[in-house]
C-alpha positions in Angstrom: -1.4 78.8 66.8 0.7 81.2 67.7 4.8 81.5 68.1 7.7 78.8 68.2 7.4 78.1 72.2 3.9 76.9 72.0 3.0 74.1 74.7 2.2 70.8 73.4 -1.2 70.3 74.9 -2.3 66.8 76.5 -3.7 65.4 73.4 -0.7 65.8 71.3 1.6 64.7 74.1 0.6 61.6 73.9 0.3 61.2 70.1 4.3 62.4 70.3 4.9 60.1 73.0 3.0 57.3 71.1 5.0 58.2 68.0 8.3 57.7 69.7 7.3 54.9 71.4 6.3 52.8 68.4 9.8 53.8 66.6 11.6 51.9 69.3 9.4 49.0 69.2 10.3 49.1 65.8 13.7 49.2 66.0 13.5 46.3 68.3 11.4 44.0 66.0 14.6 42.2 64.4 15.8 41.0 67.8 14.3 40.0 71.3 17.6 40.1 72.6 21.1 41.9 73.2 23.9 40.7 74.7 25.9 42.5 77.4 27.9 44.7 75.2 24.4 44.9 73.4 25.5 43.5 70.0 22.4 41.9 68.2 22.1 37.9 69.4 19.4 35.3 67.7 18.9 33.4 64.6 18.6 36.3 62.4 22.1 37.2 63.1 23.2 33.5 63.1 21.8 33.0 59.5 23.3 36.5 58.4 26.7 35.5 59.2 26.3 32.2 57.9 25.1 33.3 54.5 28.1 35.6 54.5 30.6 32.9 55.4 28.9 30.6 52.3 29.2 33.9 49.9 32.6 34.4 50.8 33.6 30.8 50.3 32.1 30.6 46.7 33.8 34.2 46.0 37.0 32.8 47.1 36.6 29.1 44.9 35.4 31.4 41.8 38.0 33.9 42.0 40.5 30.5 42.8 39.0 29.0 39.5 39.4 31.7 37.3 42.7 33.6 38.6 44.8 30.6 40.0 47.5 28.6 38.5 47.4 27.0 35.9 49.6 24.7 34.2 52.2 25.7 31.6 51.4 24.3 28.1 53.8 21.7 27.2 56.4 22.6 24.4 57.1 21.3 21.0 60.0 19.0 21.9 58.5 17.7 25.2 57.9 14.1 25.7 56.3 12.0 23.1 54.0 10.5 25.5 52.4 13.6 26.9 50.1 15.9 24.9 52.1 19.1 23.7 50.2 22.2 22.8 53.7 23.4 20.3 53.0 19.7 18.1 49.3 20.4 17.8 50.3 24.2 16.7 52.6 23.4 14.5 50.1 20.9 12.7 47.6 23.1 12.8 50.1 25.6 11.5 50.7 23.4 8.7 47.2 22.5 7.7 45.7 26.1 8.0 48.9 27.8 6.8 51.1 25.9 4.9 48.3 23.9 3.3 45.8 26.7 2.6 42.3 26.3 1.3 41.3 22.7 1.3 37.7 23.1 -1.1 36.7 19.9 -2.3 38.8 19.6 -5.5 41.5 21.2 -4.6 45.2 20.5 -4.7 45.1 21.4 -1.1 42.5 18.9 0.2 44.7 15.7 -1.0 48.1 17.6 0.7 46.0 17.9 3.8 44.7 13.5 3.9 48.6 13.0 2.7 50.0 15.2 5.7 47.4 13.6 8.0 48.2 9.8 7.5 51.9 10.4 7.3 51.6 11.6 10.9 49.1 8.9 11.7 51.9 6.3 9.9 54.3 7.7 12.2 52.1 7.1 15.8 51.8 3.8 14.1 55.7 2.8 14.0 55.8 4.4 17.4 53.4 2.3 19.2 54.1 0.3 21.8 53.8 -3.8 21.3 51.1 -4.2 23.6 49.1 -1.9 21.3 47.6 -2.7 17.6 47.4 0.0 15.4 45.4 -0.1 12.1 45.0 3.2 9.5 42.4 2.8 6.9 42.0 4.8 3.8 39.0 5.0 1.5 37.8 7.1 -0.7 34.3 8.1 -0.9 31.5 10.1 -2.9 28.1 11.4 -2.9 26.0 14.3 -2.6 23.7 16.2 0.1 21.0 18.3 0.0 20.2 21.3 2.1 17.7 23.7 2.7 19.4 27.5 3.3 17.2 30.5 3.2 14.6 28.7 1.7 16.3 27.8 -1.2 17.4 23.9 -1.9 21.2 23.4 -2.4 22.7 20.4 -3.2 26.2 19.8 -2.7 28.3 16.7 -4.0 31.7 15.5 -3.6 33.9 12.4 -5.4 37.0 10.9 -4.7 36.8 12.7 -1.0 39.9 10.8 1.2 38.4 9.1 4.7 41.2 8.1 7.1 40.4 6.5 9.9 42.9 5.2 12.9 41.6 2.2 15.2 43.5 1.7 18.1 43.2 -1.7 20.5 45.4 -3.1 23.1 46.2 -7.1 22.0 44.8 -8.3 24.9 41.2 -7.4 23.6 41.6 -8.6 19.9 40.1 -11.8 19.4 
C-alpha cells in the first residue's frame, strides 16, 4: 500500500471503470436524446419551457394588476352624473370632522340625519323625470342585548332618525 504511483490492479479497474460508467448513464437519465448541436430535446424539456412560458405570463398579469394604470379619481367639481371621490371626501369630511361624535343622544347624531337628507333632498330635485324618487324619515326605538366578555350588556336607543331613499324608474311603478 505503498506510494502515490501505485497501479490500480484488475479488480479495482473495473470498479473505477464501473463507477464512471454509471455517472454517465446517470447523467443521461433525463434525456434519450440530443440534438445536433446537442441541446437537450424531449418532453421534459418541452414541459420545462412551457411551465416557464405560463409562470412568466402570470408574473407579467400580476405585476400588470398591481403596478399599471389606473384611473385618476374624479374631482370635486366634476360631473354630477359620474361618481367623484372629492364629493364623497368632502361629505365624509363633514360628517367625521365637522360633525364630530355622533353617540346616540348627542347634538351631533341629529346634525349628522339633518346633513344626510338635505343631500338626499337635493339628488331628489336633481333627478331626472323618467326617475321617481321617494325619502322616508322615521324615527325609531328600542334596545339590544349582547353578550361581551361574558358579561350581558344591553344597549337601548329612542327617538334614533332612519332615512331611507327608494329609487324606481316610472316605467316599473304600478
Amino acid at each position: 500500500m505503498g506510494g502515490e504511483g501505485q497501479i490500480l490492479t484488475k479488480s479495482r479497474r473495473k470498479s473505477v471503470d464501473h463507477l464512471v460508467k454509471s455517472k454517465n448513464h446517470k447523467a443521461r437519465v433525463g434525456c434519450s436524446e440530443t440534438s445536433d448541436s446537442g441541446a437537450p430535446c424531449g418532453l421534459a424539456f418541452q414541459a420545462l419551457c412551457i411551465l416557464f412560458l405560463v409562470y412568466a405570463g402570470f408574473f407579467w398579469a400580476t405585476r400588470r394588476a398591481l403596478y399599471g394604470v389606473h384611473v385618476a379619481p374624479l374631482p370635486q367639481n366634476a360631473s354630477l352624473d359620474q361618481f367623484s371621490e372629492g364629493r364623497t371626501m368632502k361629505h365624509i369630511r363633514y360628517l367625521a370632522d365637522d360633525i364630530g361624535i355622533r353617540q346616540e343622544g348627542s347634538i351631533g347624531l341629529i346634525e349628522a340625519a339633518k346633513y344626510i337628507k338635505l343631500e338626499l333632498e337635493y339628488c331628489k330635485q336633481r333627478a331626472s323625470n323618467s326617475v321617481r324618487v321617494d325619502i322616508d324619515q322615521s324615527f325609531v326605538y328600542g334596545s339590544f342585548n349582547m353578550i361581551f366578555l361574558k358579561h350581558s350588556i344591553t344597549l337601548a336607543y329612542k327617538n334614533h332618525t332612519n332615512i331611507a331613499i327608494r329609487v324606481c324608474t316610472l316605467k316599473n311603478i304600478s
